[in-house]
N, C-alpha and C positions, 0 to 999 in steps of 0.2 A: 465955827471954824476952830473955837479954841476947845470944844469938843475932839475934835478928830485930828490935831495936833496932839493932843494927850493921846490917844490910842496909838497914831502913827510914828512914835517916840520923839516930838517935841517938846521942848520944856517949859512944865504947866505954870499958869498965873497964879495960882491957889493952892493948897493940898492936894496929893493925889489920891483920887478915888481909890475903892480897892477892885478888887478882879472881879466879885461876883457883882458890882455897882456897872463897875464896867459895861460885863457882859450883858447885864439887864438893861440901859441905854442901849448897848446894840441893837437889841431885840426890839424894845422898843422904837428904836429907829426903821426897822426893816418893817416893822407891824404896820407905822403909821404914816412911813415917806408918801407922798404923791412923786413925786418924780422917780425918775428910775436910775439917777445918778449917785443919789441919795442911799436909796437901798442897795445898790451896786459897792459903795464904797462901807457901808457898814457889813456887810456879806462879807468885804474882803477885811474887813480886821476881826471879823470873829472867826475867819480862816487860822489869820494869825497866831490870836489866842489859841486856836482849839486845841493846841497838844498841851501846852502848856496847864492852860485850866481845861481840862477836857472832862472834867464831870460837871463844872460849870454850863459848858457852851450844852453838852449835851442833856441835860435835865433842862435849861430854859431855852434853844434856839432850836431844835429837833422840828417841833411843830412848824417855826415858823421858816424855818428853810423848807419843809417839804411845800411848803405852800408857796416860796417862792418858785418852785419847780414848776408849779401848776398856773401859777398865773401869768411869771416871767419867762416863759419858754423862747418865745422870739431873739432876746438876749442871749446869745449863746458863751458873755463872759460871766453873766451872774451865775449862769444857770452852773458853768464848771468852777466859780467859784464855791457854791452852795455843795457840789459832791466833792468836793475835795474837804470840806469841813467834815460834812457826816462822813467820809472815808477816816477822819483824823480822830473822830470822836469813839468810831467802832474797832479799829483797829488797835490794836495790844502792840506798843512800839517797846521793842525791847531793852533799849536804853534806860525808858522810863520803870519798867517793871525793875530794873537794875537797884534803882537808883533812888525810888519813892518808896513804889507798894511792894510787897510780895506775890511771888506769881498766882496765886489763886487768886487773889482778890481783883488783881488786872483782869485776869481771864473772865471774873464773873464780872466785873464794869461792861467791856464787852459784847457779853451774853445778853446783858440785860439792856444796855442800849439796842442792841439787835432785835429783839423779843419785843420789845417797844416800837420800831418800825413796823416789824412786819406783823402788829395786832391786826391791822388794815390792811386786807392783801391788798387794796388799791394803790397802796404804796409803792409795792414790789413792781403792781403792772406800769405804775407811775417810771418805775425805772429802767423797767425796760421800751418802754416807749421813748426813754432819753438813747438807747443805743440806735433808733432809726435815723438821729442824726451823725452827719458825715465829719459836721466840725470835731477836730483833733481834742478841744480842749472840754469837750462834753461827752466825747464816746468813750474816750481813754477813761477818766474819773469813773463814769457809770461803771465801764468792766470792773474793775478795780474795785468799785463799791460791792457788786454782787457776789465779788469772788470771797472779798469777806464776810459777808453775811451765809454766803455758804457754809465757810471753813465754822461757823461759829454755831450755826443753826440750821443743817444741813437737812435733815428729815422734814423739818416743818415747811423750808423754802422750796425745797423740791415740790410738795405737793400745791404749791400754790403758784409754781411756774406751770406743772403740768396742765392746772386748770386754764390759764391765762392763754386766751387767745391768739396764735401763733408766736407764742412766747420761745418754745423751743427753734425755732424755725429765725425769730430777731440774734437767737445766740450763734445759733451756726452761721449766721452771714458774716460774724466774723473771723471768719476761716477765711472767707474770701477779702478780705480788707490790705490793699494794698501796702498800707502802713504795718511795718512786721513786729512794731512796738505793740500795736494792737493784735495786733496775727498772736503774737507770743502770747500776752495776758489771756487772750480770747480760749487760748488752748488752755491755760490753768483755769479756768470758768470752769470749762468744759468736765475738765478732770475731777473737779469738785461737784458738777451737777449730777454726772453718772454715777456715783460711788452706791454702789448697794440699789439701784433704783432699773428693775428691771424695765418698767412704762417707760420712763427715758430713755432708756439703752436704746429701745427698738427703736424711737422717735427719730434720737439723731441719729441711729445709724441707718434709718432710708428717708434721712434728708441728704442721702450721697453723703454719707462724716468717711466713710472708710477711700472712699475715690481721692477724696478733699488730703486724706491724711496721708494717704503714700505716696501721694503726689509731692507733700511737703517732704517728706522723708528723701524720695531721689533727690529734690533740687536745694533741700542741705546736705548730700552728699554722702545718704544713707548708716554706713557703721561709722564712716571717718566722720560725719557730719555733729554739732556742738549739742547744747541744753535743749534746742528745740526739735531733735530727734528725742531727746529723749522723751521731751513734754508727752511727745505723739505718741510715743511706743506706750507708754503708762495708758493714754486716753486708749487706744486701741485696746489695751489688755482688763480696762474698766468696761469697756463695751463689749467683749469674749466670755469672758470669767464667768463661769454658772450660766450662758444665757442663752441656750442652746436655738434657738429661732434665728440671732443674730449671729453665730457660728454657720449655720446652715445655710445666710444669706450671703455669707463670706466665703464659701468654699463654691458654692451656683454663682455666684461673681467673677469665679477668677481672678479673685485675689490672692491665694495661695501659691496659685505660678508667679506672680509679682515680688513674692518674697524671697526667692533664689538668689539673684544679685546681692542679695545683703551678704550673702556667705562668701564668695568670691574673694577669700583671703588670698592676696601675694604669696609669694615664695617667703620676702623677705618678710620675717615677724617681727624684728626685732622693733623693740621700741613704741612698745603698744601704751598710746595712750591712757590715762584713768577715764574719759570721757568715751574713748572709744570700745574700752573693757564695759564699762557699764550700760553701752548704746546694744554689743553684741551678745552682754547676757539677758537682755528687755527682748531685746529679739529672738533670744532660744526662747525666753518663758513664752511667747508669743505661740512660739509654735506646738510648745508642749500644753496649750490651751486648748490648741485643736483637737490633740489627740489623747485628751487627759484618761487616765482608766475608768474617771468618776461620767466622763459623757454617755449618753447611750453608743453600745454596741454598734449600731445602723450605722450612727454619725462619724464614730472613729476609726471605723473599716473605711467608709467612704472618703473621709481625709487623710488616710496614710494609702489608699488607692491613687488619690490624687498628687500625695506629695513624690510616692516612688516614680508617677508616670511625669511627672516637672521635673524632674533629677533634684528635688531640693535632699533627698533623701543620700544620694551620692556625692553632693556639696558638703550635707553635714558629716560623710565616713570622710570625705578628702582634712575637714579641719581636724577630724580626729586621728587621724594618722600623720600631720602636720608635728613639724620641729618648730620650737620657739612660741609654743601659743601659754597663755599664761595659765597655774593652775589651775584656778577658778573658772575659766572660760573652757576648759580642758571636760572639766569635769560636768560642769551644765551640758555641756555638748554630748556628753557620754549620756548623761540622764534624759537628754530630748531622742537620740538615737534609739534609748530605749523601748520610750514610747512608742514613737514611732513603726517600730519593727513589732511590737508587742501584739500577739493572735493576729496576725496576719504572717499568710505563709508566706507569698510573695516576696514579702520585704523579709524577713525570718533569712530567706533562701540566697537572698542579693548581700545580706550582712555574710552570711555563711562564706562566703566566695572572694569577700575582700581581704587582700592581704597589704601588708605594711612593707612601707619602701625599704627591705631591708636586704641584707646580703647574706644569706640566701633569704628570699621572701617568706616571709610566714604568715598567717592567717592574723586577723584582726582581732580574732578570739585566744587565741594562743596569748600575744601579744601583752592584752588585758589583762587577762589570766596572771601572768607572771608578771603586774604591778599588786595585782590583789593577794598573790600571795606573801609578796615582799615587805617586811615591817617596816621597811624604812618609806614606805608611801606615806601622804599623807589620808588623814582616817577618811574624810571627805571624800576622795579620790578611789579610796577598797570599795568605800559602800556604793558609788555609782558606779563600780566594776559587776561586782556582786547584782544590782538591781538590774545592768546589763546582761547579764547572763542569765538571770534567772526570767526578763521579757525575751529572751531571745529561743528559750525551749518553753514556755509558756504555751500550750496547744501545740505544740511541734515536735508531734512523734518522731519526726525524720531527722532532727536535731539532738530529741535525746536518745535514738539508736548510734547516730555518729560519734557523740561523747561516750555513752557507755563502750561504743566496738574500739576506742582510744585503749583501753585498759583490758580488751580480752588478748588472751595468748597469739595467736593467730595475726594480730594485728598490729602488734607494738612494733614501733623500728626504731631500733638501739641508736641511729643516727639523727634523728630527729628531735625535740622537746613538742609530745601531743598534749593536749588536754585533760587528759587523763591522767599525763604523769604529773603535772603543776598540781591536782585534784589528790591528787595520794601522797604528793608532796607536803603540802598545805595543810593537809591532814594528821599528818604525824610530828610536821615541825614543833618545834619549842616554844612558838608563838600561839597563843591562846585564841589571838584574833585571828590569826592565818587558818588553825584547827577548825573556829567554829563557821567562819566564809566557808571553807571547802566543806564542811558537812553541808551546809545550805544547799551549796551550788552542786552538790552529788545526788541531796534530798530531790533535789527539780528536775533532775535526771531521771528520773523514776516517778516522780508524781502522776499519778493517775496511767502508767505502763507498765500492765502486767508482764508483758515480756522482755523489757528493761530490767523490770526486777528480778526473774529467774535469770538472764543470763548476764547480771552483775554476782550469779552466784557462782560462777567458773571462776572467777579473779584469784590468780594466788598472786602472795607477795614473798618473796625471799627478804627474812628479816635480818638476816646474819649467815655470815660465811659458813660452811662445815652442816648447818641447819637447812629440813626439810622446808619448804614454803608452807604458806599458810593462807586460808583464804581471808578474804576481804574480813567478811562477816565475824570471822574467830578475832584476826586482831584489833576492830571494833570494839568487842566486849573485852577484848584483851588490855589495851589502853583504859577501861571504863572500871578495869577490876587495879588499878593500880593508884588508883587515888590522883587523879590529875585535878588542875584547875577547874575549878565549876564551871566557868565558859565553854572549855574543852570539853564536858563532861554531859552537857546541856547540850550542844551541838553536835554529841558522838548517838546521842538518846534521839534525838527528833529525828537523826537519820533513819536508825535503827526503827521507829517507829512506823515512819513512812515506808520506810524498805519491807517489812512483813505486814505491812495493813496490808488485807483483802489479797494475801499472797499465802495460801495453804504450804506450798512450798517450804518460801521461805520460814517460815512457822518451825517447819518441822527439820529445819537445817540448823534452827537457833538452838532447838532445843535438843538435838541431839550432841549438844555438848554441856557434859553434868553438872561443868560448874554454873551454866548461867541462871538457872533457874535458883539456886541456894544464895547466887548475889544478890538477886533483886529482892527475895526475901528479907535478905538481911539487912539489905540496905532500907527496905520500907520497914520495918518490924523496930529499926531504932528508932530513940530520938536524939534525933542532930538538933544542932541550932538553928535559927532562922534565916542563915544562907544555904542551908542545904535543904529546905524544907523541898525548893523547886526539881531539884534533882528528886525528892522522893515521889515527888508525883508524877515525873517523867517515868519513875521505874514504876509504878504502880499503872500507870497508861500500855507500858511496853508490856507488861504480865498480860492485863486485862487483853491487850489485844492477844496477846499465845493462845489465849481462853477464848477470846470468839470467833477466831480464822482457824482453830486447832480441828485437822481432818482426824485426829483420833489414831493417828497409823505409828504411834509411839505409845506402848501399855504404860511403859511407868508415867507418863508425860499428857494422856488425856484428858479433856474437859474437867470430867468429874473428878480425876485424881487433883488437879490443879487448884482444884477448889475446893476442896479437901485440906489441901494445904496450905491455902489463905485461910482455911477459917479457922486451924488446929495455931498455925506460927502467925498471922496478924489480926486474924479478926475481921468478918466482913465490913463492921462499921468501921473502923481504923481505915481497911484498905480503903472505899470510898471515899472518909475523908482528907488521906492523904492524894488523895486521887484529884481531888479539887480544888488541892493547892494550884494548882496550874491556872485555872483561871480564874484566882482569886489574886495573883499577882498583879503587883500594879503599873508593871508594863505588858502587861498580857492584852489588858484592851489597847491600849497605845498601840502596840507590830496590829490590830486585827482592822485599823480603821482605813489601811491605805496601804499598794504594794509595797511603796517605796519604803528601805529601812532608812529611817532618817531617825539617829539619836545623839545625844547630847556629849556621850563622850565613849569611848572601846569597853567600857565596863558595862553600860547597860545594855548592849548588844546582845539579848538573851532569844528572844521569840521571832519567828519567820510570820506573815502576812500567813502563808500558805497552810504552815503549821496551826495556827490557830484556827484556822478551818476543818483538820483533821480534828481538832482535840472537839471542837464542837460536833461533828458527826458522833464520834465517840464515844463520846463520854458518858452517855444515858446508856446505850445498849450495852457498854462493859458493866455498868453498874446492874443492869437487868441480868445478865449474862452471870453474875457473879452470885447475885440471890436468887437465884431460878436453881430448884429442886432436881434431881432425878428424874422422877416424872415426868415435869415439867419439861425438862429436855428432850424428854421422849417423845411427850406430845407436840412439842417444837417439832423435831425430825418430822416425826410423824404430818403435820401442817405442811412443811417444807415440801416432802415429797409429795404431796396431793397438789400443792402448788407449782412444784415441778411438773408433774404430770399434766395441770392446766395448761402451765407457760408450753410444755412442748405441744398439747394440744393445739393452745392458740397460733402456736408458731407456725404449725402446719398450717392452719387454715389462711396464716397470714402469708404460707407460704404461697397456698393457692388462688387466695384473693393476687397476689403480685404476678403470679402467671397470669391472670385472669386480666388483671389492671394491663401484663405488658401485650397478652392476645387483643384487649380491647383498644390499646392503643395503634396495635397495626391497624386492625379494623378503620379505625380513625385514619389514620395516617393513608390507608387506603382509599378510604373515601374521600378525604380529602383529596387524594391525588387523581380520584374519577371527577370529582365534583371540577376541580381545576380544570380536566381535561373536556366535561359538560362544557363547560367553558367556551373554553379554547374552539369546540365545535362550533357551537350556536352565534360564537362571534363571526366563524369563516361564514358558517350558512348564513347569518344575518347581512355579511360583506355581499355572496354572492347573490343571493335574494338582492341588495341594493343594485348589482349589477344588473340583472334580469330586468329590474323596475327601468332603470336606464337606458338600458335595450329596448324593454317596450316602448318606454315614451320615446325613444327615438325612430322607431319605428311605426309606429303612431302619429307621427308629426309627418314623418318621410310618405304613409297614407294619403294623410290629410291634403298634403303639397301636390301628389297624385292625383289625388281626386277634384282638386282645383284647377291643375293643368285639364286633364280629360273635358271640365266641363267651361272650361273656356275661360276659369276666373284667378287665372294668376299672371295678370296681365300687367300687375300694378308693379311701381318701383323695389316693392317689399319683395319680387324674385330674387333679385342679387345679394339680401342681406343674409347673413349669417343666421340660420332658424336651428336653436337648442343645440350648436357645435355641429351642423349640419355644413361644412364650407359652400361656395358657388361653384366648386369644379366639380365637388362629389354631387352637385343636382344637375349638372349640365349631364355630367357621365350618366347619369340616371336616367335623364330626361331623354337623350342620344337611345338609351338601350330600349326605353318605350318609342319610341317615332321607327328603330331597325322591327323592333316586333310586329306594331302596326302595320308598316311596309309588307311583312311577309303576309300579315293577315291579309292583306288585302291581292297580294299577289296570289294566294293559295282562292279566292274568292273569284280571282279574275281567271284562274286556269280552269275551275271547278266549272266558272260557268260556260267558256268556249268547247270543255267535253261536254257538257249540258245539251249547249247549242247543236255543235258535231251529232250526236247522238240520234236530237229530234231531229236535224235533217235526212239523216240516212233511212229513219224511218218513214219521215213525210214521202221522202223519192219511191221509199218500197210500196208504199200504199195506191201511189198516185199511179206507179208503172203499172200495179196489179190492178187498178181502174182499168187502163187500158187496153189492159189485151184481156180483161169480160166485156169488153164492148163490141169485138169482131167474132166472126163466122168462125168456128173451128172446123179443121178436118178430124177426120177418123181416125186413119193410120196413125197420123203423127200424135194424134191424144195417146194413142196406144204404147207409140214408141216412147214418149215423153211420162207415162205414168211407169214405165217400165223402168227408163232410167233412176225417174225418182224414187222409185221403190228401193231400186239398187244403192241409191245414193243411200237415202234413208237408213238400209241394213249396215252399212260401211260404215258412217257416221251417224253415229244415234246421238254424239254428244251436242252435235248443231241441229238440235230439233227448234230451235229459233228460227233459221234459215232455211227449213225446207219450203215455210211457207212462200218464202221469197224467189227460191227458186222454180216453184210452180207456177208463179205469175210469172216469169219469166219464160216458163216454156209456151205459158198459155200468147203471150206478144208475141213468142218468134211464130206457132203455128198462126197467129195471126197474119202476120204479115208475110207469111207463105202461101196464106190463101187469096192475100191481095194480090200476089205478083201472079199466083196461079190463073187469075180471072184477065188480067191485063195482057198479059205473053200469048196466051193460049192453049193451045194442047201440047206440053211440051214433053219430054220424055222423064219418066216415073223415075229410072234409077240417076238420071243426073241430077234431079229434085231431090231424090235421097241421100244423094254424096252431099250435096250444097249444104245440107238439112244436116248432116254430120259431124260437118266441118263447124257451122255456126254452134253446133250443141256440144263439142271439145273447144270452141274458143268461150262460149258461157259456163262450160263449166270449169274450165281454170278460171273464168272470174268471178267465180261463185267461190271456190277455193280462196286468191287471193283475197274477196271479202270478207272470207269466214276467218282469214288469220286476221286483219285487222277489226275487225270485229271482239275476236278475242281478246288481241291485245288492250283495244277500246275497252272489255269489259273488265281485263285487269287493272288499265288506269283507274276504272270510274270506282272499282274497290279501292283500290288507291286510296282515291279523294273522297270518298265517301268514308275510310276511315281519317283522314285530316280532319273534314266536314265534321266528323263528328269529336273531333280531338277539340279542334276550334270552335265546334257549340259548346260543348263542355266550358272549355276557357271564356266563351262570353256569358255562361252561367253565374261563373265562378265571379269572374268582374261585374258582372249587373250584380253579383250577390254584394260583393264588396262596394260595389255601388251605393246601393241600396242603404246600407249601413253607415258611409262617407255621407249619404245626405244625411241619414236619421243623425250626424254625430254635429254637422254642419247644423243642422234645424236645431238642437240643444245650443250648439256655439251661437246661431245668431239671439236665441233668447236669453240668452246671457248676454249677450251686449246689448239687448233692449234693457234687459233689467239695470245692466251698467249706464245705459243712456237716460234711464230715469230717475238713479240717484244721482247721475252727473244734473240732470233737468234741477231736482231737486237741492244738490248742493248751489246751483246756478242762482236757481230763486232764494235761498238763503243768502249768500254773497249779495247779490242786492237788493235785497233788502235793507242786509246791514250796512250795505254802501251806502244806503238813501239816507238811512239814519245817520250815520256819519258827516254826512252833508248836509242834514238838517240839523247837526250837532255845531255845525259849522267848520268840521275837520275838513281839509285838503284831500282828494282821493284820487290816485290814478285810474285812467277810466282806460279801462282795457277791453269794451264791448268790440269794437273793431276787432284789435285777435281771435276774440272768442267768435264774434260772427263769419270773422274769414273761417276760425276751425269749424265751424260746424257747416258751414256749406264744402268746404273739403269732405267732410264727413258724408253728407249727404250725396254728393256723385260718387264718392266710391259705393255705398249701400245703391244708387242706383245699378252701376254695373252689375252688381252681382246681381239684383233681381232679373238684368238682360241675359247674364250666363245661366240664370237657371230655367 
């Protein structure tokens, strides 16, 4: 006790030990305690100690603290007393660095405590396995430990978190920690783990880090929100920065429309925080990540596609035409719009169209304009005017025809301030800076637009009252011959350079004024001092280029004469190597690595991004171009036109390949539109074919149901159900139109055979009467009189040669029975016998007549029915055919339900089987033979009907 009263400032029995005796008892305490109160309370005095002796505590208690971590975990006060030591031992406090050591040698104590934990990555994972607990006073310490050991040995910890199993994954949970103490630290981890470490980036950022993170951003209240917007905005732009995978997984997230509300600046500005200023310029860099010029091409069309279709694109022109925003945030915003807008026409087109809240309105380009050419701006402020204007005609032929038509005759209106006139303004003012902006911003007007450049050659200027105007181009070299500032003089040249590159025209517009060609001479042909060196190489670029765009349409002024005259007044090695002073200057690579002009103060503001690309194209072929012979050139020309002659050849054919490409695309496009229409057919006929099939089987069924009534076997309850959308009225109505058919059949059967009947009787009566009268006596006369008649009759009607026979046995009965009466009377008198005889043979023969008409009639009925008879055998052909085919369809239906009765036999006898089994198994089994044998004797009387219907 009287130990650990001396450590916890009681006053000692004895001398007091010293620090490092001290610390060694601790250690040894913590090494060898059995109990855990013991090493609990020595842990907490070498806490104590540690800042004070802290190269003590951490040379001799390192080891044995990490080893309390591993063995004492359960303890969750030793365990945060032990990281709060190793946090006090690694950690460089700056009081102490104050006030003891000097900062290097703290910084490497440090270092090298750090480098000594983490020799054993097990240590590191040791630590992070202390964040999977919840208690306050062991998670806190651990972040806190890891975040220094980051800050201190950043590269080595990184790789041995990434290996660590779900190591990444323990850290981001403290994003989610409802403690914001933790929340906060957890984000400085964070910001320290990502730095430079692309593996990581991707890691946490699809463990949801970006969801996690703008999350925190809304509900600390975005721009207005404190330190912990900021922490986020920093981790997000570590996670963005270079890494184009997790840029690409940020913009398919829909996160870039989440970032709009940040900009949603008030009316009222006044009074902008420094918390808020630095929260809103994290959040332009954020954006200018997206769209940085260094991303691929793919990626940052696709994010300023994005941003113009979220309006963040119209948020950032609202803060930039905004009163009261501070400059620095003025000017970020100027510089993220530029990206932004930068080769994309879209947005190009949207800035184009904005104008400023002003009275009367003016464009947002105007606006700028006339801060950049103002010297009272600040420098900061021209150059991200400048870097704006020059993203905003970038690829934007349409933008640099509007600025050039600012400045043509035709166009200017004396009431307004255009573009053009800030541009020509800027240019001749008395400001160096303002001169060499506007040459830039004139230069990008023209950049790669052959037709910009010719018709910037119309431009006059009136330089003075009483005096003729003058063009553009004359008082260009007019300012360049008067000895102005070398800024001026540097940005009057690059214009001029870019203005006649790959411009024959303009070539022969320069050169037909005599003084400029004896400047440039003379001005390369000195020696200046080492500020003019860059101005000679600029003139020795602008010659070189007269010499390789020169169409020759000027005698004094030609290729060969020109070169003649560099090599009589400077000498071709001279002119070359004043030629390469240019980019041997030592801001020449600095403008070439990035668009944006960003420099250190107005004086070294000498070279364009864009420029520097010209001079690179350049610079070999003028030099070719300048020691290239005669000949040489001839054989040049001569090349050219055989190449020409190629290119027009190919031209053609590539003209007729594109005819060819747009015939072969109708073709397509044709066929396509038959194949569609193939289509469109085979679908209706495949519909109607389905119809047909539907039809049939309905039809078929409707058969079926027919041919079961006919034969007696649709007697069963299954009549009245619904058969395949067949209803019960539509079979009754059906069934009705068979029983009316029937009916006739059989009326038509019943009439046929009463003329049948009819028929044979009238026959049997003629047979039978002509029996009778060959069985008596004939007389003479009257056979005579009677075959005379007949004869007669005979002649008259030939068409009833049926009935003659009938009337001859008719005559042969009357003479019969005239000869009976003749033998019973006696001798009676001949002519009353004859009248008698007369009379009977006109009253037989109108009944011979009368028979003959019903006879005929009879014989047109029996045509009649004998064509019905044959109408109706037909129809019973036709139905016995149908018949026939109803059983053949029946005899297939009932072998299909034998076959179905014998897998049902078969599933029956499997079923118990397995039932038996189960009951030999001892399971419980519903015994369902009863149903099963009531269905199958149902079964079985219906199968008997039908064999009695058939």
């Amino acid at each position: 006790m009287n130990f650990f009263r001396g450590v916890m400032g009681g006053q000692p029995a004895g001398p007091q030990p010293s620090g490092a005796e001290t610390i060694q008892k601790l250690c040894d305490r913590v090494a060898s305690s059995t109990l855990l109160e013991d090493r609990r309370d020595a842990v907490r005095a070498l806490k104590s100690l540690s800042k004070k002796y802290r190269l003590e505590v951490g040379t001799q208690a390192m080891n044995h603290l990490l080893q309390i971590l591993q063995t004492d975990r359960s303890d969750s006060e030793i365990i945060g007393y032990a990281l709060d030591t190793l946090f006090n031992i690694i950690c460089n406090d700056e009081e102490e660095e104050q006030d003891e050591n000097p900062q290097k040698q703290v910084d490497d104590l440090g270092v090298q405590f750090t480098d000594k934990l983490i020799q054993e990555p097990e240590n590191v994972t040791l630590l992070l396995t202390m964040l999977e607990e919840f208690d306050f006073h062991v998670r806190w310490p651990g972040v806190k430990l890891l975040t220094i050991l980051l800050k201190n040995q950043c590269v080595q910890l990184q790789a041995i978190i990434l290996v660590s199993p779900m190591g990444v994954s323990r850290l981001m949970d403290l994003l989610a920690d409802s403690r914001e103490v933790i929340r906060n630290d957890g984000l400085l981890l964070l910001q320290q783990l990502t730095k430079n470490n692309a593996a990581i980036q991707k890691i946490v950022a699809f463990e949801n880090a970006f969801e996690r993170l703008l999350d925190i951003i809304t509900e600390e209240g975005s721009s207005d929100g404190g330190i912990v917007v900021e922490d986020c905005l920093i981790l997000l732009l570590n996670l963005l920065r270079n890494n184009s995978s997790n840029q690409n997984f940020f913009k398919e997230g829909s996160y870039i429309q989440r970032m709009k509300p940040w900009f949603e600046v008030g009316d009222d500005n006044s009074g902008w925080s420094a918390q808020k200023v630095t929260n809103l310029h994290l959040m332009l860099q954020l954006v200018r990540v997206m769209v940085s010029p260094t991303n691929s091409p793919g990626a940052t069309a696709s994010c300023q596609k994005s941003m113009f279709q979220c309006g963040l694109l119209q948020q950032l022109c609202t803060i930039l035409m905004a009163t009261g925003v501070p400059a620095d945030i003025l000017t970020e915003t100027i510089n993220t719009v530029s990206e932004v807008i930068r080769g994309s026409q879209v947005n190009q087109d949207f800035f184009a169209s904005v104008n400023a809240p002003s009275n009367p309105p003016r464009p947002a380009i105007v606006v700028l304009l006339m801060s950049m050419v103002n010297e009272r701006q600040p420098f900061v402020l021209r150059c991200a005017v400048l870097y704006c204007f020059q993203c905003f005609l970038y690829r934007n032929q349409k933008g640099q025809g509007e600025i050039v038509a600012t400045l043509l005759p035709s166009t200017i209106d004396a009431n307004s301030i255009s573009a053009g006139q800030l541009l020509c303004g800027g240019l001749f003012s008395a400001d160096s800076l303002s001169n060499w902006c506007a040459a830039v911003a004139l230069a990008h007007a023209l950049q790669d637009n052959l037709t910009q450049k010719e018709q910037l050659l119309r431009v006059q200027l009136a330089t003075s009252l009483g005096k003729p105007p003058v063009s553009l181009l004359q008082q260009c070299t007019n300012i360049l011959s008067q000895g102005s500032k070398v800024q001026t003089r540097v940005g009057l040249l690059m214009l001029l350079c870019t203005w006649i590159s790959n411009c024959p025209i303009a070539v022969t517009h320069f050169l037909h004024n005599q003084e400029n060609v004896p400047f440039l001479t003379g001005q390369i042909s000195e020696n200046l001092g080492e500020d003019e060196r860059l101005v000679q190489g600029l003139c020795a670029l602008l010659l070189g280029i007269c010499i390789y765009h020169n169409d020759n349409s000027l005698e004094n002024y030609t290729k060969e004469k020109l070169k003649q005259l560099i090599e009589k007044r400077i000498g071709k090695e001279n002119f070359v190597e004043k030629l390469s002073f240019i980019t041997k200057h030592e801001l020449y690579s600095r403008a070439a690595q990035k668009p944006q002009p960003v420099f250190p103060s107005p004086e070294q503001m000498l070279f364009d991004h864009e420029f520097t690309k010209l001079v690179k194209d350049l610079e070999g072929v003028i030099t070719k171009a300048v020691h290239k012979s005669s000949e040489e050139e001839k054989k040049e020309e001569e090349t050219k036109k055989t190449i020409e002659q190629h290119d027009s050849i190919v031209t053609q054919y590539k003209e007729l390949i594109r005819e060819q490409d747009s015939q072969l695309q109708e073709l397509r496009e044709q066929v396509s539109s038959m194949s569609s229409q193939k289509e469109l057919m085979q679908s209706s006929l495949a519909q109607q074919l389905s119809q047909i099939q539907q039809h049939k089987d309905q039809y078929n069924l409707l058969k079926l149901k027919l041919g079961k009534d006919s034969q007696g076997q649709g007697g069963s309850q299954a009549d009245g159900a619904q058969v395949n959308g067949l209803q019960t009225e539509e079979l009754g109505q059906l069934r009705e139109e068979v029983e009316e058919l029937r009916r006739q059949q059989a009326t038509l059967h019943s009439q046929l055979g009463e003329k049948e009947t009819l028929i044979s009787t009238l026959r049997s009566g003629s047979s039978q009467e002509a029996g009778d009268a060959t069985g008596g006596p004939v007389h003479t006369d009257m056979t005579q009189e009677l075959e005379a008649l007949r004869s007669q009759i005979q002649s008259q009607q030939a068409e009833i040669s049926q009935l003659q026979t009938e009337r001859t046995e008719l005559l042969r009965r009357a003479e019969a029975k005239s000869s009976e009466a003749g033998v019973a009377g006696g001798s009676s008198d001949d002519s009353a016998l004859l009248a008698d005889l007369e009379g009977r043979l006109a009253a037989q023969t109108s009944e011979t007549d009368r028979l003959k008409a019903e006879v005929q009639g009879l014989t047109e009925g029996r045509a009649g029915m004998e064509q019905q008879l044959a109408s109706a055998t037909s129809t019973v052909a036709i139905l016995q055919a149908e018949k026939a085919k109803l059983q053949g369809e029946l005899q297939e239906s009932k072998k299909e339900q034998d076959d179905l009765l014998m897998l049902l036999a078969d599933q029956d006898q499997k079923i118990h089987s397995l039932k038996q089994k189960l009951k030999d198994l001892g399971e419980a089994v519903d015994d369902d033979d009863d149903l099963r044998d009531q269905t199958d004797d149902d079964y079985d009387e219906e199968e008997d009907d039908e064999e009695k219907d058939d």
